[in-house]
MIBA-359489 format. One record per residue (C-alpha): x, y, z. Coordinates in nm, 3 decimals. Last residue first. Layout:
N
+---------+---------+---------+
!       u !       v !       w !
+---------+---------+---------+
!       X !       Y !       Z !
...
+---------+---------+---------+
END
This chain:
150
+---------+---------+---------+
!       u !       v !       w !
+---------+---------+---------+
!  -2.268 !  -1.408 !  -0.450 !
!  -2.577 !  -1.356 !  -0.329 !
!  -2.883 !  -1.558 !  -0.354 !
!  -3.315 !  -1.458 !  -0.241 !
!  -3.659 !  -1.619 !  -0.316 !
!  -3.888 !  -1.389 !  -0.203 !
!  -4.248 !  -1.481 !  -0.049 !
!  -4.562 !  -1.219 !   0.060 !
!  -4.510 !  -0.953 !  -0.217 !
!  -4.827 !  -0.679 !  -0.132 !
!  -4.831 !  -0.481 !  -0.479 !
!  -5.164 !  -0.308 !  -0.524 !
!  -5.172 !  -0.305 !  -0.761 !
!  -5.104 !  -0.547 !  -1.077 !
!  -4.840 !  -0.746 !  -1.210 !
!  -4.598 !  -0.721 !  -1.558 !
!  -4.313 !  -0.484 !  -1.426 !
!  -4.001 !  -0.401 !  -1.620 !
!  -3.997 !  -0.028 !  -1.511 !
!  -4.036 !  -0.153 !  -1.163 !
!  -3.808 !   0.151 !  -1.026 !
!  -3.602 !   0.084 !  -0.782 !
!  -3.552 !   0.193 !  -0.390 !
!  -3.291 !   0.128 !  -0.145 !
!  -3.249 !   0.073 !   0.254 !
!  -2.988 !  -0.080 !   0.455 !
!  -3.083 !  -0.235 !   0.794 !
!  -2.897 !  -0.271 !   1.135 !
!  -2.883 !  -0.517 !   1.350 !
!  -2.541 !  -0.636 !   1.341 !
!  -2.614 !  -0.970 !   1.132 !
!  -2.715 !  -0.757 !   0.846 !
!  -3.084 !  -0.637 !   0.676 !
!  -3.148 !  -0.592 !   0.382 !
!  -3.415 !  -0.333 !   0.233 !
!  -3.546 !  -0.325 !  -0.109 !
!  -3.852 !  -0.067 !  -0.141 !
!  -4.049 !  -0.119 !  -0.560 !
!  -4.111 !   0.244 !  -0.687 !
!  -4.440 !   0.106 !  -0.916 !
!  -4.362 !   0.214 !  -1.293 !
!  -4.471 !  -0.155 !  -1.379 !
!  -4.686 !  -0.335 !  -1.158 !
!  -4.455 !  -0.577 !  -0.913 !
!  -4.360 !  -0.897 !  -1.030 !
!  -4.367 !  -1.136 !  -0.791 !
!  -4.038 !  -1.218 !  -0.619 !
!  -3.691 !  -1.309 !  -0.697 !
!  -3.463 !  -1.087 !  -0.559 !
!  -3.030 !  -1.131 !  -0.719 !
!  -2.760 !  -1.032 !  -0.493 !
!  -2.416 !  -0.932 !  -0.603 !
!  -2.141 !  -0.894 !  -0.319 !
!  -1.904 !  -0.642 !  -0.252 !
!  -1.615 !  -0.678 !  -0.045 !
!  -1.404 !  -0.367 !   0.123 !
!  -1.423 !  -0.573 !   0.483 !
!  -1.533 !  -0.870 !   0.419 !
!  -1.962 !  -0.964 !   0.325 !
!  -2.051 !  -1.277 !   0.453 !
!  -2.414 !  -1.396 !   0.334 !
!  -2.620 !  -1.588 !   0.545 !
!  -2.695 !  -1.924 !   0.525 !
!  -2.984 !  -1.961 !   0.483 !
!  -3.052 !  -1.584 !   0.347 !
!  -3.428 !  -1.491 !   0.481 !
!  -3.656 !  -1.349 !   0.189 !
!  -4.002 !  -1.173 !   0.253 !
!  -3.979 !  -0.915 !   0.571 !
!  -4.268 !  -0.708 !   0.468 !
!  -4.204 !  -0.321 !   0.411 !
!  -4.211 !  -0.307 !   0.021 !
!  -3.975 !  -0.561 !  -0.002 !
!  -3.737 !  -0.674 !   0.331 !
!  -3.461 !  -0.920 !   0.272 !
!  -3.252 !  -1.065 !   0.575 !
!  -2.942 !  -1.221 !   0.652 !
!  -2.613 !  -1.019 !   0.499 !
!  -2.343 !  -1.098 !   0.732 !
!  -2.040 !  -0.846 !   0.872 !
!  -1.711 !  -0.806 !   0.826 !
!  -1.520 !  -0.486 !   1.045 !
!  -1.412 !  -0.184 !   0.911 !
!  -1.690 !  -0.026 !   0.738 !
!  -1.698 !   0.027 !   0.337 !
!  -1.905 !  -0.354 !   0.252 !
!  -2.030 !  -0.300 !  -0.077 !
!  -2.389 !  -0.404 !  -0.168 !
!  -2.446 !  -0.486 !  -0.551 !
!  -2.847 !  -0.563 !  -0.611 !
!  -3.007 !  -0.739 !  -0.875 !
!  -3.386 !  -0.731 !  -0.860 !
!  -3.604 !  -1.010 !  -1.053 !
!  -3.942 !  -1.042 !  -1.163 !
!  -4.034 !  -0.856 !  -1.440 !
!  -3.653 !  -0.914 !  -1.522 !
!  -3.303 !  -0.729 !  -1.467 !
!  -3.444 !  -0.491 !  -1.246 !
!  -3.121 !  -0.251 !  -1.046 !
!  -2.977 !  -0.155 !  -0.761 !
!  -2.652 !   0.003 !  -0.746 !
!  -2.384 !   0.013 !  -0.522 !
!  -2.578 !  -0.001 !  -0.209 !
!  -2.315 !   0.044 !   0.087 !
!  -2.295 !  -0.151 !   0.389 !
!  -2.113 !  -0.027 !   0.700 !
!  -1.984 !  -0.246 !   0.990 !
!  -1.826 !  -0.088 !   1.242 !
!  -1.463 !  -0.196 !   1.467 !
!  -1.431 !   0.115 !   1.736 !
!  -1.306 !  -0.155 !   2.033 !
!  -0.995 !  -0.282 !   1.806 !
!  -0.888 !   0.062 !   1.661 !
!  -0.946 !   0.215 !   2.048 !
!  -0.699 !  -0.016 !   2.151 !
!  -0.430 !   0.035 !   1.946 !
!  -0.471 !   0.411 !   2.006 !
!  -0.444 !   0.322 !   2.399 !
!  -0.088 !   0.152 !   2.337 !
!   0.048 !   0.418 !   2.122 !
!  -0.037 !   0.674 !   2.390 !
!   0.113 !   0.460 !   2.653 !
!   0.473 !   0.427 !   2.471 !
!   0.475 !   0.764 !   2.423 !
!   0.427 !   0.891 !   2.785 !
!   0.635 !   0.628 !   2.884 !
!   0.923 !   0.805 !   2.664 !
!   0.756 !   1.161 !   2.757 !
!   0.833 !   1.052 !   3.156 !
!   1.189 !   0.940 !   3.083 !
!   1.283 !   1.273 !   2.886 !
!   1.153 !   1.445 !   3.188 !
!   1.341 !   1.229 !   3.441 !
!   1.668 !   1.227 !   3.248 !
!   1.606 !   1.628 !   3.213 !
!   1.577 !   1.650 !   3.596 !
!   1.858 !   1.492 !   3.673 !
!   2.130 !   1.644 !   3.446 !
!   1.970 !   1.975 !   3.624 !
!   2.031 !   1.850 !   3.992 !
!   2.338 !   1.758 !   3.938 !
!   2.462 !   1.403 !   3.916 !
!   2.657 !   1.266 !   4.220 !
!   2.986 !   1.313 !   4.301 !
!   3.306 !   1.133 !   4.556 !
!   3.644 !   1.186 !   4.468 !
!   3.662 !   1.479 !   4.759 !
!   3.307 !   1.488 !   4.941 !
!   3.488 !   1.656 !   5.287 !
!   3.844 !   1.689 !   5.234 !
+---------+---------+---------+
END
């Protein structure tokens, strides 16, 4: 009457409970870690719309924010020369897009005239327009910009 009344689970019963266990974790991990890489893989990613000149002296620029995390518009670079600083800066959210307007001397017209701005994370984001409105002479050296966004 050895083991009478008494049994345990067999072997195979035991096995799938651990398996199906283990893929359950398994899971529950691998939703975990994906969370985590969304948080630590956060970019920010401007995007020039369109860049235009609205007067012999003025540059209206639409930047798009298409990255995933916000980020700051701070600086304005024409032709090369760091001109305009944004004080404060400009916020741009996530899927925002923001109008900015460049006051500065008016280049000479048919002149490709180099925008770039520059953001809070370092990086810079280039464009070109054509000064097809321009009144000034070459060569064209702006020193001062005045700079908005909204």
């Amino acid at each position: 009457m050895k083991g009478k009344g008494k049994s345990g689970i067999s072997p195979v019963v035991a096995t799938v409970i651990l398996v199906a266990v283990a893929i359950v974790i398994a899971i529950a991990v691998a939703f975990w870690a994906s969370g985590l890489v969304g948080v630590f893989t956060r970019f920010e990613k401007l995007e020039i719309v369109s860049a235009i000149m609205t007067a012999p002296d003025t540059f209206q620029v639409i930047i798009r924010n298409t990255g995933s995390a916000d980020t700051a518009i701070i600086q304005v670079v024409v032709q090369g020369r760091a001109v305009g600083i944004l004080s404060p800066a400009k916020t741009v959210g996530v899927g925002q897009a923001v109008t900015c307007t460049v006051d500065v001397t008016s280049p000479p017209p048919g002149v490709t005239v180099e925008l770039a701005f520059h953001s809070a994370g370092g990086k810079t984001y280039p464009t070109a327009v054509l000064a097809t409105l321009g009144t000034g002479t070459a060569p064209y050296a702006p020193t001062t910009a005045t700079v908005s966004c909204q």
